[in-house]
C-alpha positions as CSV (number, residue, x, y, z in Angstrom):
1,X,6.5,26.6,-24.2
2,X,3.1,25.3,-24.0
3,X,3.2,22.6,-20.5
4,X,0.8,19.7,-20.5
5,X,-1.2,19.3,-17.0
6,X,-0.3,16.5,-15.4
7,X,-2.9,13.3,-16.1
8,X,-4.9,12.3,-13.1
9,X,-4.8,8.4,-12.5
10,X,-8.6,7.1,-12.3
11,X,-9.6,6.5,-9.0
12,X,-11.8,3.8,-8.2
13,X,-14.1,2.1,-5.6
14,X,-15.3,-1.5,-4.7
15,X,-18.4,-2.3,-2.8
16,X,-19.4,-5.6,-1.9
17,X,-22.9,-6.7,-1.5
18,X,-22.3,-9.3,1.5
19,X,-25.2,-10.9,1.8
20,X,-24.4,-12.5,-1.3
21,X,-20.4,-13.1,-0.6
22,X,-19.3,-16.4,0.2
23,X,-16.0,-16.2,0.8
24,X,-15.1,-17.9,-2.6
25,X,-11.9,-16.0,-3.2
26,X,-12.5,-16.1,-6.9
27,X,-12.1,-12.3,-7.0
28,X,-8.9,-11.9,-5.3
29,X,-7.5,-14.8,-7.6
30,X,-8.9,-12.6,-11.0
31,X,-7.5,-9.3,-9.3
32,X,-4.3,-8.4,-11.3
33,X,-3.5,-5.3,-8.8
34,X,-3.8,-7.3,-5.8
35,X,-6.4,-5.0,-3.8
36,X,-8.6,-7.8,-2.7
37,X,-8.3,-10.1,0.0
38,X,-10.5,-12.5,2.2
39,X,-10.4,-10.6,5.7
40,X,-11.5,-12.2,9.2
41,X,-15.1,-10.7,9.4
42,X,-17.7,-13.4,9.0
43,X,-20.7,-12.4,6.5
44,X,-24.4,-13.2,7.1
45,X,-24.2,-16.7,5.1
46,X,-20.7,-17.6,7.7
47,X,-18.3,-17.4,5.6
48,X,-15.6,-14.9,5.7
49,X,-15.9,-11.9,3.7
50,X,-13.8,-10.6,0.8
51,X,-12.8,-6.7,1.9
52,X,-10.2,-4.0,-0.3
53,X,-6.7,-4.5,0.7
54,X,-5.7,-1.5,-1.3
55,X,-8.4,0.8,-3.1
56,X,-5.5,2.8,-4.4
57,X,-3.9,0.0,-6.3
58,X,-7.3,-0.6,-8.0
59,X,-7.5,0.4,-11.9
60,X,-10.7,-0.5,-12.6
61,X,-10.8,-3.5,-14.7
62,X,-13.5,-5.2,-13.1
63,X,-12.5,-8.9,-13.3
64,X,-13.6,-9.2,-10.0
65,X,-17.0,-7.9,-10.4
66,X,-17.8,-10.2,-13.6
67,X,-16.0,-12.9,-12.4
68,X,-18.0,-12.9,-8.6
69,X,-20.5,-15.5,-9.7
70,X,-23.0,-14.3,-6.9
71,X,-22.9,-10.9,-8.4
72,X,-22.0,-9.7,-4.5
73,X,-19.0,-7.0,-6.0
74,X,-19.9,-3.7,-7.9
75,X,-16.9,-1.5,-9.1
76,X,-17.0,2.5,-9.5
77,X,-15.1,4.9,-10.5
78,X,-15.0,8.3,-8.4
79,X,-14.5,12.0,-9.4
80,X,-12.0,13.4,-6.5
């Protein structure tokens, strides 16, 4: 019986660059996992800063980080 190893789910990472957010919530409206939200921390502009609500949920598809029109979010994937 030859046994498969088990697939590892991709693991991935998003940074914000928040002197460019502006709290325009378009990425947590293009994330189809729901890991982004708009937290309670204001940013350098004044506005309040997107933050990860759940890495884990995150499977790398990047509509956030092409949709950000400020270019403020970059998403990575990470070897654990």
């Amino acid at each position: 019986m030859n046994a498969q190893p088990a697939k590892r789910r991709r693991q991935f990472k998003v940074f914000f660059y928040e002197p460019y957010c502006k709290g325009c919530e378009i990425c947590t409206e293009m994330c189809p996992e729901d890991v982004l939200r708009i937290g309670s921390r204001l940013g350098p502009l004044g506005y309040f800063l997107a933050e990860v609500k759940d890495e884990g949920a995150c499977n790398g598809c990047r509509y956030c980080e092409v949709a950000c029109p400020d270019m403020a979010i970059t998403v990575v994937e990470v070897d654990e």
